[in-house]
Steps between C-alpha positions, in 0.01 A plus 500: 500500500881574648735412237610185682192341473527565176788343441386209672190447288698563179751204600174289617339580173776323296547243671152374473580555099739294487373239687196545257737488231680225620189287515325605191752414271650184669896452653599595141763178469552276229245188516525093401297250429568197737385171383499208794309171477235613721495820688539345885183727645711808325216843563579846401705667697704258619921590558733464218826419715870457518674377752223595782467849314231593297592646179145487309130344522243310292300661288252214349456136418372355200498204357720377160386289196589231689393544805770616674535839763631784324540741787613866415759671717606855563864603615489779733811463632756821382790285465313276215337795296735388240327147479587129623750326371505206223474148724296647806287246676173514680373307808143509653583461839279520873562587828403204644396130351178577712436831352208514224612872413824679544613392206793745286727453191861451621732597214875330428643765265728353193817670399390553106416829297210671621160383422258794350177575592199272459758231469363142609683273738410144391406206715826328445641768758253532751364249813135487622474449844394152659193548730469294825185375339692327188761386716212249690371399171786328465493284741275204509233411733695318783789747520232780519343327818836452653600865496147571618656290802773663540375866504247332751780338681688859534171683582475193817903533531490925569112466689557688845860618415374835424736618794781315401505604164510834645790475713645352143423821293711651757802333343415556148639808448829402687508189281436666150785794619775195530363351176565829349829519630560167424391486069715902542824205632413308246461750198809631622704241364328460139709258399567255810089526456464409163726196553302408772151533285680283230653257717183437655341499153709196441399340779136498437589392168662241584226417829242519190666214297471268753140598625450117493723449756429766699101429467618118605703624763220757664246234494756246700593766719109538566413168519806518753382746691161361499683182636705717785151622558348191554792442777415799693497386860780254431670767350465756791605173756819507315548889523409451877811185487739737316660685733607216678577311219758808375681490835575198565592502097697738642678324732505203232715737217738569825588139589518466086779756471670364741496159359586652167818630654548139616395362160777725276852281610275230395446641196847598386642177577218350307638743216796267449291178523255609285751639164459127316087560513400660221698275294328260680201633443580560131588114432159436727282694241446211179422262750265717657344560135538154406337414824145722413312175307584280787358757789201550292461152481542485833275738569249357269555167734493707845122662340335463218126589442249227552447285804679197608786515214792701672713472790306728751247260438697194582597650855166620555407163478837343687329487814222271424784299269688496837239369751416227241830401392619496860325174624553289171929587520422366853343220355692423234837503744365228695390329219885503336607433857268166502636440138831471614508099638373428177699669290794355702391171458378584101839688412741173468259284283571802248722315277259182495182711352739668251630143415135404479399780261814464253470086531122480408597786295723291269354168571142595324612763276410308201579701185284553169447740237343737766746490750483295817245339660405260812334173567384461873321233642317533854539170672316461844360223787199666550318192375534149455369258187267244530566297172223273610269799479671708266475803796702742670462509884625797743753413671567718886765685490718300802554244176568649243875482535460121472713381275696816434879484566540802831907394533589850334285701722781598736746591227730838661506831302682477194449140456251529174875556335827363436715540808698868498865394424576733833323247692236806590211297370301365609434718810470346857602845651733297761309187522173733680224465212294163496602342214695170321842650314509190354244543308643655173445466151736232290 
């Protein structure tokens, strides 16, 4: 053996001792008990980390009194030979949601005195993870079947696309380089960022106190669209119309500028005219106040619930008013019109059937203890006495003015009076009517 080899050997020799060594006796580094709720699929072996670096691995689960995880740790890392510090918290995380293994401890360290050896972290500062699994259980029955529909939806949705989800992937790298250089923009001003993160904390906040409103307003705005929907092809027939409809809009704005332009001298002289207005207006407001129980009256008389009992019902029914009214105003117009000879020939005898009333008036108004009162006696010829037979026998009518004084049937209006002092009574209207003026009362 040349002394090289020898060498060689020698350095091979150790090495395999202290890898020997080096798993014999364990990484050597102070250990802790980790307690977590449950141990989130936790094996042994699995990565103690920090920040994406490992600094350790799990040693073993067990179970507490009360049946929690207590999951022992060892700290290989060199920087924390000299233990964690007081306040360090523990995570179970996973790669993935889908991922049943994979699973490591992800360590927050606290900024306390160091924590010794064997020292137990309790559950109040570590996190189990949430399995996918648990995350379903949540949900009830119906939302389960709907995501069911929508993972079948986007298995239907990328179904062929194979190729163009490849030309994609080409533009995924691109795409996460300008995202990196975009968060690098944005951590670059820390504190423009932070105000931003706040801000828009604020917002949500805010967004989240009126989640009735906003839940009211989605729905409308999808009942909306639903509606706008509906309208499709009378929707696209009104894209097809709106070009046209812009330009001659157009042309419509350009004439309306140029009237403008006209409009303005009519304006400022208006400005003059128009200085005593609000005054106007100001004086015109109480009686516009005072004036709100008569329009609502009005309004109550223009329409008012119920049928048949409001003024829109009246002209509704105007027409039929109107055809039926039309021919008795005809009728009625030639009947005043026929009236008219007797009414001339009625209208002087006036005074004689007042004179009547207030004569028979006073000339029977015989009084007692109840007031007045009449005696009237009907005296006729429609028969004639037999004393012989003690009967009454029908007389015709041609005689039964026999006997009756007629020399006061021609009497002239006004005559059932005293003559008028004037001379105006009685009334021969120029000597025309066919009557005696000499026939007066004494």
């Amino acid at each position: 053996m040349t002394p090289a080899r020898g060498v060689v050997l020698g350095v091979l020799v150790i090495a395999i001792a202290a890898v020997a060594f080096v798993v014999l006796r364990g990484d050597g580094g102070p250990t802790y008990n980790l307690v977590f709720e449950n141990s989130g699929q936790l094996v042994k072996g699995n990565q103690v980390e920090i920040s994406g670096r490992a600094v350790g691995k799990v040693d073993e689960i067990t179970l507490t009194d009360d049946n929690q995880a207590k999951v022992k740790v060892t700290i290989t890392d060199s920087s924390l030979q000299d233990g964690l510090p007081r306040g360090t918290k523990a995570t179970v995380r996973q790669a993935s949601l889908s991922s049943v293994a994979g699973r490591f401890i992800s360590l927050e360290l606290g900024t306390g005195p160091k924590l010794s050896s064997g020292s137990t972290i309790p559950a109040t500062q570590t996190l189990s993870t949430v399995d996918l699994d648990q995350l379903f259980n949540t949900l009830d029955e119906p939302t389960r079947k709907s995501l069911q529909k929508v993972v079948q939806g986007q298995a239907t949705w990328y179904q062929g696309q194979g190729a163009n989800a490849n030309e994609a992937a080409k533009w995924f790298s691109p795409a996460l380089s300008s995202t990196s250089k975009l968060l690098r923009q944005l951590t670059e001003d820390q504190g423009t960022f932070e105000s931003l993160v706040v801000n828009a904390s604020k917002v949500v906040g805010a967004l989240a106190q009126q989640r009735d409103s906003i839940s009211g307003l989605v729905q409308n705005a999808n009942e909306a669209s639903a509606a706008v929907g509906d309208q499709s092809q009378a929707l696209e027939e009104s894209l097809s119309v709106l070009p046209t409809t812009l330009k001659r809009g157009n042309s419509t704005f350009v004439n309306l500028r140029s009237t403008l332009d006209d409009l303005e001298p009519l304006v400022d002289v208006s400005l003059e005219q128009t200085k005593d207005l609000a005054p106007f207006l100001a004086e015109l407001r109480p009686l516009l106040e005072e004036a709100g129980p008569t329009v609502k009256d009005l309004s109550t008389i223009v329409s008012k619930p119920g049928a048949n009992n409001d003024l829109t019902d009246l002209m509704k029914q105007a027409p039929q008013i109107q055809k039926t009214a039309t021919p008795t105003f005809k009728n009625t117009t030639q009947a005043i019109n026929q009236s008219l000879p007797v009414l001339t020939f009625a209208r002087p005898y006036a005074p004689d059937v007042i004179g009547l009333l207030r004569d028979f008036g006073q000339t029977n108004a015989y009084y007692d203890a109840n007031g007045h009162f009449a005696r009237a006696q009907v005296i006729t010829n429609a028969f004639s006495y037999d004393q012989a037979t003690n009967t009454l026998t029908p007389q015709d009518p041609s005689q039964r003015l026999n006997g009756v004084s007629t020399g006061n049937v021609r009497r002239c209006p006004g005559a059932a009076s005293q003559a008028a002092a004037d001379g105006s009574g009685p009334w021969t209207e120029n000597g025309t009517l066919d009557c005696d003026p000499t026939k007066v009362l004494p």
